[in-house]
C-alpha positions in Angstrom: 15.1 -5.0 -20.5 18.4 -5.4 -22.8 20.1 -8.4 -21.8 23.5 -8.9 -20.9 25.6 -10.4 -23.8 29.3 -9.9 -22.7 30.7 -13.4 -21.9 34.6 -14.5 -21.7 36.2 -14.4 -24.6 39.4 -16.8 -25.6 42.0 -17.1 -28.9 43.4 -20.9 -28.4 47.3 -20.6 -26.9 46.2 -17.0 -25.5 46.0 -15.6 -22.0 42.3 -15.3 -21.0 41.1 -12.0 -21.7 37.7 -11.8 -19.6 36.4 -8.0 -20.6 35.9 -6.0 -23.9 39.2 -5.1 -26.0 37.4 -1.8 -25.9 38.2 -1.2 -22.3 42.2 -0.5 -22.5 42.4 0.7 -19.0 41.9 -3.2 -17.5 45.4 -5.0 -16.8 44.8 -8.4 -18.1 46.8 -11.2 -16.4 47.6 -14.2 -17.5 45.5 -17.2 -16.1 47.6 -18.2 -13.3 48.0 -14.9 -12.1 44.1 -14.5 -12.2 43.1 -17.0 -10.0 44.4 -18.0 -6.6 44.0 -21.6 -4.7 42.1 -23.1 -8.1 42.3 -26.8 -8.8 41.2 -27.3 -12.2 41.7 -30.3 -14.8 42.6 -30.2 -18.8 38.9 -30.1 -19.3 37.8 -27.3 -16.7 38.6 -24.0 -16.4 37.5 -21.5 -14.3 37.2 -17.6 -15.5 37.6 -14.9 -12.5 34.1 -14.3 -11.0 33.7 -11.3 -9.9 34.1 -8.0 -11.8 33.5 -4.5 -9.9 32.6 -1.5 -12.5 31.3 1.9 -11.7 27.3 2.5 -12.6 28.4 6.4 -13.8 31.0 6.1 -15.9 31.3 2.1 -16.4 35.1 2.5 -15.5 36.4 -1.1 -15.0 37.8 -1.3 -11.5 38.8 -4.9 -11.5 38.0 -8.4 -11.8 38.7 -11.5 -9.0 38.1 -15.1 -8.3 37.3 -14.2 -4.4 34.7 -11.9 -2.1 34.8 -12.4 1.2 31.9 -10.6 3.2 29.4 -11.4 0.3 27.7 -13.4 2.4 26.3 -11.7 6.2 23.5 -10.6 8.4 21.7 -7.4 6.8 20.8 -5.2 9.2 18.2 -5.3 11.0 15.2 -3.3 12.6 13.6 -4.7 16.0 10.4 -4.3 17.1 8.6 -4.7 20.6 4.4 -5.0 20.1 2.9 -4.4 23.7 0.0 -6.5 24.5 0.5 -9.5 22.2 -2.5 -11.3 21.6 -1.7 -14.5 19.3 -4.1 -16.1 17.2 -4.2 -19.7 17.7 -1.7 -20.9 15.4 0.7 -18.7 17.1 4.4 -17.2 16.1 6.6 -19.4 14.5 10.7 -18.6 15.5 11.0 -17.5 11.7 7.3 -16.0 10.4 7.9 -15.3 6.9 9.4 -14.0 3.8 7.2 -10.9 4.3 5.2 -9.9 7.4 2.9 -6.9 7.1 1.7 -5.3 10.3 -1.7 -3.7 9.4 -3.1 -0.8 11.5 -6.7 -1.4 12.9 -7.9 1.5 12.0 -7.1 1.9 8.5 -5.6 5.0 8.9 -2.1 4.0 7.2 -1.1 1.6 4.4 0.3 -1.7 5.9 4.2 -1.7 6.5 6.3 -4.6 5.3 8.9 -6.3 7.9 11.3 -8.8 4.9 12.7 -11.9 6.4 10.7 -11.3 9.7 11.9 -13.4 12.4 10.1 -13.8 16.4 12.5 -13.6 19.2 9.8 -14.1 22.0 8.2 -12.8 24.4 10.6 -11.2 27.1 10.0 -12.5 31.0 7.7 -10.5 32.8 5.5 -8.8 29.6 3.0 -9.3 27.4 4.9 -8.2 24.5 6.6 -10.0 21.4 9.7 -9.0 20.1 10.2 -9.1 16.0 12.6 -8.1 13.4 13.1 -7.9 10.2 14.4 -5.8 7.2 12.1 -3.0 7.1 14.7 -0.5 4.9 11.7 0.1 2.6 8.4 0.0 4.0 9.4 0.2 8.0 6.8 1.4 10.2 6.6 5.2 11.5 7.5 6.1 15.1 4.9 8.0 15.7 2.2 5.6 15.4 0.4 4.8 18.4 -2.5 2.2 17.7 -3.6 -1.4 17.2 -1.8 -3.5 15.1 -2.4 -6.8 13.4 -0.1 -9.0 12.1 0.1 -10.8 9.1 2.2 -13.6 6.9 0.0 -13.1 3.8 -1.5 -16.4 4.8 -2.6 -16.0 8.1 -3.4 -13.9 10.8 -0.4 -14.4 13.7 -2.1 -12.1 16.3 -2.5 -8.0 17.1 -0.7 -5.9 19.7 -2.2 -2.5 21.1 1.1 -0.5 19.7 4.6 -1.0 19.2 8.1 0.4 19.5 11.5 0.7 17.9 14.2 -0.9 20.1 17.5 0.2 19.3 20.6 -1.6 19.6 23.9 -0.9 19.7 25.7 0.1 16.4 27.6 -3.2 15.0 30.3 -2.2 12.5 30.1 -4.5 9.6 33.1 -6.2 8.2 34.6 -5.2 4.7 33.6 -6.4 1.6 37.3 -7.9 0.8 38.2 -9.2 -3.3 41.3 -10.7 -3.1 43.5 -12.0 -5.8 42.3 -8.4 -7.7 43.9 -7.7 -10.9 43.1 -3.5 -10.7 42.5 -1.7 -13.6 44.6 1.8 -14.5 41.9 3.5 -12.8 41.7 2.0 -9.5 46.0 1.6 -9.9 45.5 5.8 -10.0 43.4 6.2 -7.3 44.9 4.1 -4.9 48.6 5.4 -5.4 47.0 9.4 -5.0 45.4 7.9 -1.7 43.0 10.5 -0.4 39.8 10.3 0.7 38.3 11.3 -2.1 40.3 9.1 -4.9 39.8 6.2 -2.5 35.5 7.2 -3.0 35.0 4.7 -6.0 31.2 6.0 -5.6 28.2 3.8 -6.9 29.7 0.9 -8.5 28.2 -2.6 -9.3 29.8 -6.4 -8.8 28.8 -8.3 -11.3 28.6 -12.0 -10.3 29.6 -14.8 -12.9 28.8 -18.9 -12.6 31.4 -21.5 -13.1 31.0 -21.1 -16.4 31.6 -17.8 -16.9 27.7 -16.2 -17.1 26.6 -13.5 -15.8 24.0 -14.8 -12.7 23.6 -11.2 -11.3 25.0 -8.0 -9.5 25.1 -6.5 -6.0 24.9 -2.3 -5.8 27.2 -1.1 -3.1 29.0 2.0 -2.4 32.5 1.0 -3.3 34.6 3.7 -0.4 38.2 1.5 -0.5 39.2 1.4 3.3 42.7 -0.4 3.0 44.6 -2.8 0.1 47.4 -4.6 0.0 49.7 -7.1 -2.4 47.9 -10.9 -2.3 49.3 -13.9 -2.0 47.2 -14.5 -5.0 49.9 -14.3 -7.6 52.2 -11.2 -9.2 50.6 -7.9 -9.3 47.2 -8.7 -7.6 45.7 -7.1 -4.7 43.5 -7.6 -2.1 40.7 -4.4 -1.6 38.7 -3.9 1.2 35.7 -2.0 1.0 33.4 -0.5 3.3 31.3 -3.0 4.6 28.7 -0.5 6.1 27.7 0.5 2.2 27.2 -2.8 1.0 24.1 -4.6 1.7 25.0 -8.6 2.0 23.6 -11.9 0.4 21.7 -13.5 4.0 23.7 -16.5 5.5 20.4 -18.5 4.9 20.5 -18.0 1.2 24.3 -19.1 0.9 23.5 -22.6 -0.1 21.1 -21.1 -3.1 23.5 -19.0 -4.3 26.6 -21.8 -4.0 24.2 -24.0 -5.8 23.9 -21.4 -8.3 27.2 -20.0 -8.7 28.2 -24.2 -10.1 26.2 -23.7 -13.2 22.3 -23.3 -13.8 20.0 -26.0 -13.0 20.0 -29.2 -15.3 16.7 -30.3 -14.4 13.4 -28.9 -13.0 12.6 -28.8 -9.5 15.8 -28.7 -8.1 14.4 -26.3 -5.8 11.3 -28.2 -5.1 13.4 -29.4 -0.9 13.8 -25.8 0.0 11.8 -23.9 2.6 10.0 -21.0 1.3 12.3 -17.9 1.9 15.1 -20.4 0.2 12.2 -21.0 -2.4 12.3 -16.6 -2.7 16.0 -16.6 -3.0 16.3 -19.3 -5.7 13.5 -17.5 -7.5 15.8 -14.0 -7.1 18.4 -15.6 -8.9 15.8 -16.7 -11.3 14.4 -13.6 -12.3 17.9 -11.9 -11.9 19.5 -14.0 -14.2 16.7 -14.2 -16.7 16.5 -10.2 -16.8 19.9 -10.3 -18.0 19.5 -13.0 -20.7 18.1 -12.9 -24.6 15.1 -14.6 -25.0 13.8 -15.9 -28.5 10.3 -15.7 -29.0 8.7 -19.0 -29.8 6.0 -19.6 -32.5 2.3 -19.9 -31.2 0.5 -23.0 -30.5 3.2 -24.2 -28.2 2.0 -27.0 -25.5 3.3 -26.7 -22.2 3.4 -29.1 -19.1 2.9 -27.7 -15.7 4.9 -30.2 -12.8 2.3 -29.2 -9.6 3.4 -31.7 -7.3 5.8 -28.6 -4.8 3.5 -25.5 -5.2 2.4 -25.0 -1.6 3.8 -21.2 -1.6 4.2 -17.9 -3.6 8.0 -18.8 -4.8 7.1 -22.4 -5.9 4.0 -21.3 -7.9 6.2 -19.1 -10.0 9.2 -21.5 -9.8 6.9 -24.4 -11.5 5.8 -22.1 -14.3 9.3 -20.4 -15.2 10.5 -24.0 -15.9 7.1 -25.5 -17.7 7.2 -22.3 -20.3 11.0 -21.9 -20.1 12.8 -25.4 -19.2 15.4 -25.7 -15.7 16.0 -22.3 -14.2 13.7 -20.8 -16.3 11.6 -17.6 -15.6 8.5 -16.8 -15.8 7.0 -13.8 -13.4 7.0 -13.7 -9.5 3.7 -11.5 -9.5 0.7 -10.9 -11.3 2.2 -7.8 -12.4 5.5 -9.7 -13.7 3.3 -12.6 -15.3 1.4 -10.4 -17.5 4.6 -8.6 -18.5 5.7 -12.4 -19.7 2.4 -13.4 -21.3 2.9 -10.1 -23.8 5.5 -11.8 -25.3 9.4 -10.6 -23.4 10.4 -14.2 -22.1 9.9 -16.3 -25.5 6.7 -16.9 -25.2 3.9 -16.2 -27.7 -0.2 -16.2 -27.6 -1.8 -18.5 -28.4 -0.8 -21.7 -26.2 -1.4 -24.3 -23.9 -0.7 -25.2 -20.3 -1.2 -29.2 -18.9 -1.4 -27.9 -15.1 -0.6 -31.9 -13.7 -1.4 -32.0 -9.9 -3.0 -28.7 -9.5 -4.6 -29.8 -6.5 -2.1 -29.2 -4.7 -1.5 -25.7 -6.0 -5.7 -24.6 -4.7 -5.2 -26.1 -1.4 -2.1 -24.1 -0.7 -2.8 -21.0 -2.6 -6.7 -20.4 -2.6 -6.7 -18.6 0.5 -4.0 -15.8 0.8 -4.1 -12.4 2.4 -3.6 -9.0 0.4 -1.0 -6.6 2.7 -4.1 -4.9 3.9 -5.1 -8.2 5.3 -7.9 -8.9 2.6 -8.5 -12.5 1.9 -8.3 -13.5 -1.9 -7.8 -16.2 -4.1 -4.0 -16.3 -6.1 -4.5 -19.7 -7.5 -8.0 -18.6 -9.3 -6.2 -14.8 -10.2 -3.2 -16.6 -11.8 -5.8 -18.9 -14.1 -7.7 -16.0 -15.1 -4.1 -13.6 -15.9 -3.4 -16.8 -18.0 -6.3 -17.1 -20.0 -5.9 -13.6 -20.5 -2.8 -14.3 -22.1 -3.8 -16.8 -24.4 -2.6 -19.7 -23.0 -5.4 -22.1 -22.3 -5.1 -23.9 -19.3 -6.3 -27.9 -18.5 -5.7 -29.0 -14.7 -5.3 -32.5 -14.2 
């Protein structure tokens, strides 16, 4: 993947010009007039962060220091399983980063429920009541059988079938960046005013840390449904967009991405106190951020030191890797798939190589005994060992 090389760009004694010269429809302003409610010293600066661009065309729209309504609750699918049977470690209140429910008869693939949470069992039944985001792989209404349930460690118990409960249609709140400076573009569209100038179609907002990196980009349908002047300085706008084509970032994940949007980790295992969906969403950023990034291939022979001591889930296996092969922050797969992608050589590394896996222990307690989404047991820890060797790098456990 080609990464992302566009970064700020400053003359000394010049106003801050943050996107290509090659893009004359942007109205730069001048630093003050960029950034609203900043405190900043002599030695910090801060560049505006976000910077919202149409995928078809790559017109510029406009750049800001503020998005409110990045961070929400996604929507979510609810499910009632009649006839609940447990197993005997039960439903935790949250289950998992991914639940599949697996039909007994093997009739259909498994379905994936993201971010599934239990709500309980309602007075008076014997059914359990669980959501999640299930935009991709949902389940079918028409299905009619035995289910079991699954968090890819463990079996959490089987119903005799399930249904859909709808609720009632929540209108989301608008995706608002305030303090915008608007390019000649969106200045055009917004004076014309109709509904179909006001239809900025598929556009992306690129994300930037503190110091003034790209981190990643949320997809979103960018329909404007009212603007006005901010109190942000001269010239600058606040848009509202159409929160019901935007997917947002999860409240949980807000501390993650705060932590991230400060500058990329100095040191490994700063993740190493977060529970595991936290774990996924710092590893997100990870792998978003590294997709986006150059990466120099290294000369063979290279020794590497694995830190062990916090793998006791999927995110933290791939965590501790990314930063043994590729320091703090570093990436380094999030599948088997991804990880043999990364042994041929994309993220700096090259064959042949050594891994010092200190701690490992911990790692084949934790991860020796995991469920496929069709519910069959297997091994991860003993299937990443062998994709390594595979790739060259030979691997002492200590």
């Amino acid at each position: 993947m080609p990464a992302d090389t566009e970064r700020v760009r400053r003359r000394p004694g010049t106003a801050l010009s943050l996107w290509p010269a090659e893009d004359p429809g942007f109205v730069v302003g001048t630093w003050a007039g960029m950034i609203c409610a900043v405190h900043e010293d002599e030695n910090e600066r801060r560049s505006a962060r976000y910077k919202l661009t149409g995928t078809e065309h790559g017109h510029v729209w406009g750049v800001c220091v503020e998005a409110e309504g990045l961070f929400g609750e996604p929507q979510r699918g609810t499910y009632e399983l009649f006839g609940w049977v447990p197993e005997k470690t039960g439903v935790p209140a949250w289950v998992g980063s991914r639940v599949w429910l697996v039909p007994d008869d093997g009739a259909l693939d498994a379905w994936l429920l993201e971010d599934a949470e239990s709500l309980g069992q309602p007075p008076g039944t014997d059914s359990l009541l669980l959501t999640g985001l299930d935009e991709y792989e949902g389940p079918p209404e028409g299905y009619r059988g035995r289910v079991r349930v699954h968090d890819g460690r463990r079996w959490l118990g089987s119903c005799r079938e399930f249904t859909r409960v709808l609720s009632p249609e929540e209108i989301p709140p608008p995706l608002v960046l305030r303090g915008l400076a608007q390019s000649d573009q969106l200045r055009a569209a917004l004076m014309k005013g109709t509904r179909r100038a006001l239809d900025l179609e598929e556009s992306a907002l690129e994300i930037r840390d503190s110091q003034g990196e790209l981190l990643t980009d949320r997809l979103l349908w960018g329909t404007v449904s009212d603007w006005r002047p901010s109190s942000c300085g001269a010239d600058l706008i606040d848009l509202e967009l159409d929160g019901g084509r935007f997917a947002p970032v999860p409240e949980y994940a807000r501390p993650v991405w705060e932590r991230w949007l400060a500058g990329p980790p100095g040191a490994v295992n700063a993740w190493a106190g977060l529970d595991t969906r936290r774990r996924g969403a710092w590893h997100d950023l990870v792998r978003e951020r590294a997709c986006r990034r150059s990466h120099r291939a290294r000369s063979a022979g290279q020794a590497y030191e694995l830190d062990g001591r916090h793998i006791t889930d999927e995110p933290a296996l791939y965590l501790a890797l990314g930063e043994a092969v590729n320091g703090p922050g570093g990436y380094f797969g999030g599948c088997l798939a991804a990880l043999d992608d990364c042994l041929r050589g994309t993220f700096g590394y090259t064959a042949p190589a050594t891994l010092l896996w200190r701690d490992a222990a911990i790692a084949r307690e934790h991860l020796s005994h995991v469920l496929t989404p069709d519910g069959q047991p297997y091994d991860l820890f003993a299937a990443v060992l062998e994709a390594l060797a595979e790739g060259g790098m030979d691997v002492t456990l200590a």
